[in-house]
N, C-alpha and C positions, 0 to 999 in steps of 0.2 A: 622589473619589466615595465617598457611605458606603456602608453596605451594603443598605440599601432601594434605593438608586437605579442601584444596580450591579447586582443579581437582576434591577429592573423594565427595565435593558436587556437581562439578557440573558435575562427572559421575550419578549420584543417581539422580540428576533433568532430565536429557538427558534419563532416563529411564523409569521414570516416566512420560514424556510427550509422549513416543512411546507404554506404558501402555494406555494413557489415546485418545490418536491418534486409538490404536485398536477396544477400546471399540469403540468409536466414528465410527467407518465404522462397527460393526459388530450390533450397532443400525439401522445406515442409511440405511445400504441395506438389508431389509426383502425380504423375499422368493414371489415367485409371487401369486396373489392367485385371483383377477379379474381386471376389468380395468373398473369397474361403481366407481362412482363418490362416492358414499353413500358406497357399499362395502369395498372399503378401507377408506373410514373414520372411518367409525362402528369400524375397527381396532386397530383403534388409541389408546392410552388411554387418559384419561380427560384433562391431563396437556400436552398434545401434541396438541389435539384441543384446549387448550385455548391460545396457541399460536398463532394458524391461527386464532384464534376470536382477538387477541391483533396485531397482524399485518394487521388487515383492519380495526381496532378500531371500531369494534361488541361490543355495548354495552348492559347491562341490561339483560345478559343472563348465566353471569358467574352462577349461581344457579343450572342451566339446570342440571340433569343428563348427562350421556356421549351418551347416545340414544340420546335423543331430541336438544344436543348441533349437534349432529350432522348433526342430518335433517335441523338445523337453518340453518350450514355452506353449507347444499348443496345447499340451495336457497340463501345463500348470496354471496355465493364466484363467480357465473359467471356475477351476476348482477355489483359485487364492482371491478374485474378482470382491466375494462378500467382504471380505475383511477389510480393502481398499473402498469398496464405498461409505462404510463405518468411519472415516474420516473425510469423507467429502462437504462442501457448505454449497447451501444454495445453488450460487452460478453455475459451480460445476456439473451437479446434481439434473439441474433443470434443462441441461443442453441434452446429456446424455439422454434424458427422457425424452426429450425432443424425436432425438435420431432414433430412438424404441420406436417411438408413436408413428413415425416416416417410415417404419419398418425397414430400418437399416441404412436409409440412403435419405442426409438432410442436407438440404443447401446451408452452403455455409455462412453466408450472409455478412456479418458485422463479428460473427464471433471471434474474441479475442485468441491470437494467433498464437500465444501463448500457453494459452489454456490448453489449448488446441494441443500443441505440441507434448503439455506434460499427460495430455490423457491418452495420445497415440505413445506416451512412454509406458502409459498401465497398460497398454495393450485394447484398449477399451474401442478406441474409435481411429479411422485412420484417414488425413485429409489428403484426397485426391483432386486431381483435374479429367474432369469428362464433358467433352464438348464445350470446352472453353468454358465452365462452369466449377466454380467450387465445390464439392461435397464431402460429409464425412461419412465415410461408410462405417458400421458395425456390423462385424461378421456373425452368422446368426448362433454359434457355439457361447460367443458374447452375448448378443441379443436375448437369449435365453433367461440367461442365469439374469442380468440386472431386471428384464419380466418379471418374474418371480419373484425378487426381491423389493420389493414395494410395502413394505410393511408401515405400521404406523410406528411402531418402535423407532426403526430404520429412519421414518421420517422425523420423527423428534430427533432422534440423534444427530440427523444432517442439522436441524435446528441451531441445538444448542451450539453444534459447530462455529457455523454461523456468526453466535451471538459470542462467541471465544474472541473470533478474530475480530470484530467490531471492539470488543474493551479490551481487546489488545493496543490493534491501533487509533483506538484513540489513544488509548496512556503514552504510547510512540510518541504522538502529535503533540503532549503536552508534558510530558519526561523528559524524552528523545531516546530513551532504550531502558529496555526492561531485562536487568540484572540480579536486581537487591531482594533478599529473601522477605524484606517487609513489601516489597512491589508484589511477588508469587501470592501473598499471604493477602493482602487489599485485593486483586483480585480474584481469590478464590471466596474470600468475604463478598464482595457484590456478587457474585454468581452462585454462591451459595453451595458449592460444592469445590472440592482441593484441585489447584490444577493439578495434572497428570502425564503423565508420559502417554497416553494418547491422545490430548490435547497438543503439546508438543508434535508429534506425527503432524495434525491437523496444521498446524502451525507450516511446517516444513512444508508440506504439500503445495501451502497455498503460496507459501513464500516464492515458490520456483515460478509463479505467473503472476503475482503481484508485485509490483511495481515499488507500493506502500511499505512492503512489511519486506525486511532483509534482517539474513542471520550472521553475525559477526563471529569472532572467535569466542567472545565469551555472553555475547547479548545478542539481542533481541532489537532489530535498530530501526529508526525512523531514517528513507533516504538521505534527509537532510543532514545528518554526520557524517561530519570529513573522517573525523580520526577517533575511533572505538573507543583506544585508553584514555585521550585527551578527556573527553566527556563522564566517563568514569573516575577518573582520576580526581577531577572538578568536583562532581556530586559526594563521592566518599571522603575529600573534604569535609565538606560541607555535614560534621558529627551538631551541629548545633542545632538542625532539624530536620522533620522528618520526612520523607516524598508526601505530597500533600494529596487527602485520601479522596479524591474523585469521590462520586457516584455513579450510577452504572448508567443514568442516562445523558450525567458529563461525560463521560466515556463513550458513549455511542454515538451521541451529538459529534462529538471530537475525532470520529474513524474516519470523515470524510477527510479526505485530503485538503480540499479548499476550506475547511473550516475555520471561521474567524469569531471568537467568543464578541458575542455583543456586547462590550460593557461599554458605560457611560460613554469615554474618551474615544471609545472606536468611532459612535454614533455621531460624537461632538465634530469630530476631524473629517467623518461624511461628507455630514452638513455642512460645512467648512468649505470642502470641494463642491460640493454640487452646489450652493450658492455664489461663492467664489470666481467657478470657472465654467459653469453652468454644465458639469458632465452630465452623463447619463450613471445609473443608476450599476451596469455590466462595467464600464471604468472606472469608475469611485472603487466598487469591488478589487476588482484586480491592484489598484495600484495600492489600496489600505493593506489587502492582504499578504503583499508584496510587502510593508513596512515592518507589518504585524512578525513575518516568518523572521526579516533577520533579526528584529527585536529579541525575538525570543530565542535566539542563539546566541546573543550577545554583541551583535557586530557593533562598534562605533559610532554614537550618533552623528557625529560631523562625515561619515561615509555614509550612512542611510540621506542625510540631508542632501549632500553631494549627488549621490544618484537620482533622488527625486528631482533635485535639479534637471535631470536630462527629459525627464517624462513631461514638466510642467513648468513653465516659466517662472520663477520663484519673486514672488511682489517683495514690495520694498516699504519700509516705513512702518505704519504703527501693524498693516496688514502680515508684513513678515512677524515681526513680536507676538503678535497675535498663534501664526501657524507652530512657530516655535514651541508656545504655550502648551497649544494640543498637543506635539509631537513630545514634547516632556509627560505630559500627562500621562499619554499613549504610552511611552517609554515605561515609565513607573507604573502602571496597573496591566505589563502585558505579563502574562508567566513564562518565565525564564526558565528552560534546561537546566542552566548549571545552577538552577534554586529548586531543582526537583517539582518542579511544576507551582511554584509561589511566585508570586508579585512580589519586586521590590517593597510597594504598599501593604500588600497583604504580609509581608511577615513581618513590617512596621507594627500594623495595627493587631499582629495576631489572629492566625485565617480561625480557630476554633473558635473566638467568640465574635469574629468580623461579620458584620452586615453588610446589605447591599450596598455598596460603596457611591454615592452621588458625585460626580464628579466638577471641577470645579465648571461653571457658567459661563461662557465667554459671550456677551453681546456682540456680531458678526452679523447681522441679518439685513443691516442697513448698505455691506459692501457690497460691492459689485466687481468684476473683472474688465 
């Protein structure tokens, strides 16, 4: 495909997905019309309640009419409510409390639409339009029961939640998917306890509004996989070593999504830019972490250079040799996917006894653009 015809599909995807983004908010936020628990059920239609019947795993009632599934759900959902907050984190946790503390009716503000949606699936909150106004209401049969439940237990638990999906997705950011029973077993080691099948729960929960964290057929996947088995496939290859053992506060450093490990060559190829071409400090970022991500999936370096090309006029002479330099360097000490999270360098030099690595010194200070 050349390159007219490759932009013009993925002008036509890029519009399609703000098609499918509209719909998507012009379902979720229905107009206001009560705040009883059964009244806006009755609203629903059938395949809306049988989501909230499949997200508290209600069984033996799929048959029900959409009346009578409904009156199930009012009597199930405050009764089954404690169990589904026992897997909540943070975000979720502190919205919901929000709308307690507003006593049922909280403007909706910036909250993620997403979220949004998977907590009007628990039944929990439900986003309406009143007065040309966003709100989420919580019916007070709701309202109650998560009152009451405020415990410190409850609050450690959302905690450690929390701290699940943070060394989750960092290992994502720097594995690319969590499969391998030595992956399960290094993170139950930095956490200090076995993951579980109600961390799993936790996981799924949050997956359905995060963006970060998706479930494959057999893993656990960073957005950035194209293809599940391809990357699998690579790594269990790869018998000669082993997923390289993070710590728990590389793993949390590494949950963010824009995260770019500081080493030496990232800093070198910075400075590099911002002396060079005098950026600012928000571009330098963006376009190193832009190098960084396909590095570490392995794309072609002569196709990372080729793109950079279009961000940045590419200099000529001893200054290109120069950027080349960096961008090898960078190449070689970024950690690779399909190296289970090592550096070309680092399983050169052996990451168990490898020290902080100095990278090589390029004098540059004198160029200018």
């Amino acid at each position: 495909m050349d390159e007219r015809s490759n932009k013009r599909v993925m002008d036509e995807m890029e519009q399609t997905l703000v098609k499918l983004h509209h719909t998507f908010e012009e379902k979720l936020w229905t107009p206001y019309h009560s705040h009883d628990l059964h009244d806006i059920l009755i609203k629903f239609t059938k395949n809306e309640l049988s989501e909230i019947r499949k997200m508290y795993g209600i069984t033996g009632v799929s048959q029900l009419n959409k009346t009578k599934l409904a009156e199930v759900l009012v009597n199930e959902i405050p009764a089954r409510i404690p169990d589904k907050l026992s897997i909540l984190t943070n975000d979720a946790y502190a919205l919901l409390l929000r709308v307690v503390n507003a006593d049922g009716r909280y403007p909706a503000g910036d909250a993620s639409s997403l979220m949004v949606s998977v907590l009007r699936d628990l039944g929990m909150v439900f986003p309406v339009v009143k007065d040309g106004k966003r709100l989420l209401i919580m019916p007070q049969e709701v309202l109650s029961v998560i009152s009451s439940e405020q415990s410190k237990e409850l609050k450690r638990t959302i905690k450690r939640n929390t701290e699940w999906v943070e060394v989750v997705k960092g290992m994502l950011n720097m594995q690319g998917a969590l499969y391998a029973p030595q992956q399960y077993e290094h993170l139950g080691d930095v956490m200090k306890e076995p993951f579980t099948e109600k961390i799993t729960e936790v996981l799924h929960l949050v997956g359905l509004y995060d963006l970060n964290l998706e479930q494959g057929m057999f893993s656990w996947l960073h957005p950035g996989v194209e293809n599940e088995l391809d990357i699998r496939e690579a790594q269990m290859e790869r018998t000669d070593i082993d997923f390289y053992p993070f710590t728990k506060e590389q793993l949390k450093l590494a949950a963010d999504p824009f995260y770019v490990e500081k080493t030496p060559a990232v800093k070198q190829l910075s400075e590099f830019f911002k002396i060079l071409y005098e950026m600012k400090k928000e571009e330098i970022d963006r376009i190193v972490g832009s190098i960084v991500e396909k590095m570490r999936v392995d794309v072609r370096f002569q196709f990372i250079m080729d793109e950079l090309g279009e961000f940045i006029e590419l200099p000529d002479g001893e200054e290109l040799t120069m950027l080349i330099d960096l961008m090898m360097e960078l190449h070689n000490t970024t950690r690779k996917w399909m190296l289970k999270g090592h550096s070309p360098v680092g399983l050169r030099e052996g990451y168990q006894h490898q020290k902080a690595r100095k990278g090589k010194v390029l004098n540059f200070k004198d160029y200018r653009k």
